[in-house]
N, C-alpha and C positions, 0 to 999 in steps of 0.2 A: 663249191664243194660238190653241187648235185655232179658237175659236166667232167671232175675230177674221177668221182667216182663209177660213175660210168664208163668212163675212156679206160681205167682201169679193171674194171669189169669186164670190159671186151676183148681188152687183150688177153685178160686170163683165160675167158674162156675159149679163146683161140689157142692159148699154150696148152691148157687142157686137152680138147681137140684134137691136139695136133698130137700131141704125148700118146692119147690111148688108141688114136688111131693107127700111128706108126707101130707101139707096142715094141717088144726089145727092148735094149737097152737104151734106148732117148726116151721110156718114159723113165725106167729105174732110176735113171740118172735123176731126171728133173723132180722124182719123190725123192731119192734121196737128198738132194739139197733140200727139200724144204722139210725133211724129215730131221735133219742137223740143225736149220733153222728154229723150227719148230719144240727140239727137244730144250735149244737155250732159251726160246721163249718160257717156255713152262719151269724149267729150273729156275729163272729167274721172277717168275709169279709168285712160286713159290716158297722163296727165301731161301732155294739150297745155299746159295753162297753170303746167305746172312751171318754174322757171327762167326764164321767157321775161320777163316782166314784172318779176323781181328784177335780171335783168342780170349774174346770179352775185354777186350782193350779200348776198344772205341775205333781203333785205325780201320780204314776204308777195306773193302772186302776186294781180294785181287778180283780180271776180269774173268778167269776161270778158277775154280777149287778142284781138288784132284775127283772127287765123286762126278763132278760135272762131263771130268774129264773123260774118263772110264765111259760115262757113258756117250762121248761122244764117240771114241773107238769102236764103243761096243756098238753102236751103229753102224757104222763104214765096215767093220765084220759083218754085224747081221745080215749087208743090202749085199754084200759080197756071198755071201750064202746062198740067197736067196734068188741070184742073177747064175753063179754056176752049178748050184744044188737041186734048190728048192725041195729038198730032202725032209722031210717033215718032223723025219728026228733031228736031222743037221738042223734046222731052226728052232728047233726046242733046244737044243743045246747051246744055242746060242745068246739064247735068253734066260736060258738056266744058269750057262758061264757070266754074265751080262750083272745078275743078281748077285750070286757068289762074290766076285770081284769087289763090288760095292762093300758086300758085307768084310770080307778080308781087309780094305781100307777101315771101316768103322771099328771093329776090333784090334788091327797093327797100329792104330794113332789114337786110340781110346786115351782122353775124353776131348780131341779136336774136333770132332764131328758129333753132332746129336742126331737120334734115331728119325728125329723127324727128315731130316737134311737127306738121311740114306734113303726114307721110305720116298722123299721126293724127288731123287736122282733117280731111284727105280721106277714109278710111278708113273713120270716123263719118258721114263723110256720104251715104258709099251703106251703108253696113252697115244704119243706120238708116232716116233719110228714104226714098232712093230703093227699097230693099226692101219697105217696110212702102205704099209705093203703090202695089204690086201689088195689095192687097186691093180698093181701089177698082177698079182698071186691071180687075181679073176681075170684079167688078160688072157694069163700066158694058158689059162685051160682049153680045152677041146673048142670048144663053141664062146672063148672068151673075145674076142671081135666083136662078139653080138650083145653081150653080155655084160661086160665091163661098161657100157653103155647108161645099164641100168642104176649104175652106183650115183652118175649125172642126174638122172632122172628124180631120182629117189632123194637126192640132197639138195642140189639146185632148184628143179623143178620144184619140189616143195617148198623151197622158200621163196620161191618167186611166185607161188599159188598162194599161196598161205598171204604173203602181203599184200596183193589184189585184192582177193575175198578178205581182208583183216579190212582193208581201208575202205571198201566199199560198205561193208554191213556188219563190221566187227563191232560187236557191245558190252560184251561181256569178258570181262579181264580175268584169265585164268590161273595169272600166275605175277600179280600184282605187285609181289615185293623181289621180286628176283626178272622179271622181265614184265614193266607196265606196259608194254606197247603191243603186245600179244595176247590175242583174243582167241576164246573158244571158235567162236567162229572161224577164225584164220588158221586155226590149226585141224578143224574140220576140210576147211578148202583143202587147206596144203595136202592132207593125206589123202581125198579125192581126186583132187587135181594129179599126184603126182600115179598115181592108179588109172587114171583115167589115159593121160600122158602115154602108162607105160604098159596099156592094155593095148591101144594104135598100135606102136610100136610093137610090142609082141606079135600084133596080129598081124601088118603089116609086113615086117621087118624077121622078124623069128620064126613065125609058124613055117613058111617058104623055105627054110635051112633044117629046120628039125622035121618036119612035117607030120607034125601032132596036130593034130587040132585043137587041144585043151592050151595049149601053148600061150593063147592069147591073155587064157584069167586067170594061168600061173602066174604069167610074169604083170599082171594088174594088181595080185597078192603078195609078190614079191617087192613090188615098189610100193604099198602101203605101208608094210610091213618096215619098208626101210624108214619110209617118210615119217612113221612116228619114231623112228631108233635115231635118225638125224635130226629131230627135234627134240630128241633127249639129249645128245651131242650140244646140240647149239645151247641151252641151256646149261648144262654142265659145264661146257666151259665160262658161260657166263655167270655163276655160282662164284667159282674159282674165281672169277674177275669182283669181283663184288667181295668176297670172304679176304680179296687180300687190298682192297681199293684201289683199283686201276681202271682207268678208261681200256685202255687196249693193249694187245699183248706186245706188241713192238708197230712201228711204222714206216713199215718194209713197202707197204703197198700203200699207194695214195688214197686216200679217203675209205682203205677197209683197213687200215690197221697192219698189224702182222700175220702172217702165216695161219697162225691159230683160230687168228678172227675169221678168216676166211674158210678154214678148212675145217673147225670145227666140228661140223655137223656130219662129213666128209669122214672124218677117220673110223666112227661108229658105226657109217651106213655102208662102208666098202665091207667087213668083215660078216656085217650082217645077208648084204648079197651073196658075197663067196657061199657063207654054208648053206643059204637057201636055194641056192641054184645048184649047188652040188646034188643036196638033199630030192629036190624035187625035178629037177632037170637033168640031173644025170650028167 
């Protein structure tokens, strides 16, 4: 399992790599499938398609229900928006059309759908999709080559600091019933670590393109800042995995699971980049 997991580890982070480096459309692309992936994992955690298609009958639930559907379209529009637009009312509209839709099925077929079913077709749909296209969204800006970077730093990095310092000198269990294996101390590293990571990097790597000099402990507050917001991610999704009893959200990827298991931490820290780097970098 470890040698599994790892081989698949590396490839990922090669196809990542490789996605944000190129930038364009071969990353869009490769978010939007796992953003399609991603949004049937989480519909499917969450029971949209429980009940809804049995009718309270007992019969097995089809492999899509129309709310599920919706919002997979509503995906393939929104990543289409955001590849020839990225219009910032043209993407709000698209999540506003995205909602609407949903709610127009829950009302035209009232009482086949219950409210919960609709609130988790929507839910999923910015949890996932619209989250996880921040990573492009910080790409394609001015100085997003340099920057897009930091969303790796900030999510990866962190959880690769945080389990070093957890297993070396971790004692104190912070969050006991919802994730035993995570220590204050590890979550101490990991937002260090991923600060300290993305202070080099600034200094190194950014300052020389923007040529600020403060550059270096923006962007070492910039990747703290994510490092705790992607460990709010990785948690929350494993909330959700726990509130519905699941190991993992599918088993797309050898030894991490599915999409969600992996990207987790990933959809909350690109969004958080984006506006902190707008904000303060300009």
């Amino acid at each position: 399992m470890f040698w599994t997991r790892l081989a698949s580890g590396i490839i990922l982070l090669i196809i990542a790599v490789g996605a944000m480096f190129w930038g364009g459309w071969p990353l869009l692309l490769i978010l939007g499938l796992c953003a399609l992936i991603a949004y049937r994992e989480l519909t499917k955690a969450l029971g949209c398609n429980i009940a809804s298609e049995t009718d309270r009958t007992g019969a097995s639930p089809k492999a899509f229900n129309l709310l599920e559907t919706v919002g997979l379209m509503g995906t393939v529009a929104y990543y289409a928006a955001v590849y020839f637009s990225a219009d910032k009312v043209m993407l709000l509209m698209c999540i506003v059309a995205v909602f609407l839709a949903e709610m127009f099925c829950y009302v035209m077929l009232f009482p086949k759908y219950r409210a919960e079913q609709v609130m988790a077709a929507v839910f999923s749909f910015f949890y996932a999709p619209v989250l996880l296209s921040f990573v492009y969204l910080t790409r394609m800006t001015e100085q997003g080559q340099y920057l897009v970077w930091l969303i790796l730093i900030s999510s990866w990095g962190c959880d690769t600091c945080a389990y070093v310092v957890g297993k070396l000198i971790g004692r104190k269990k912070i969050f006991p019933l919802l994730s035993p294996k995570k220590s204050l101390e590890g979550c101490i590293g990991g937002v260090a670590g991923a600060a300290l990571i993305g202070g080099i990097y600034g200094h190194f790597v950014v300052e020389p393109v923007v040529t600020d000099n403060r550059v270096g402990l923006t962007v070492a507050f910039i990747c703290a800042i994510g490092a705790v917001m992607s460990m709010v991610g990785d948690l929350a999704a494993s909330a959700i995995k726990r509130n519905r009893n699941i190991k993992d959200y599918g088993n797309l990827i050898p030894g991490h699971g599915g999409i969600m298991d992996r990207f987790d931490s990933m959809t909350v820290t690109a969004p958080m980049v984006y506006f902190l780097a707008l904000l303060m970098l300009g």
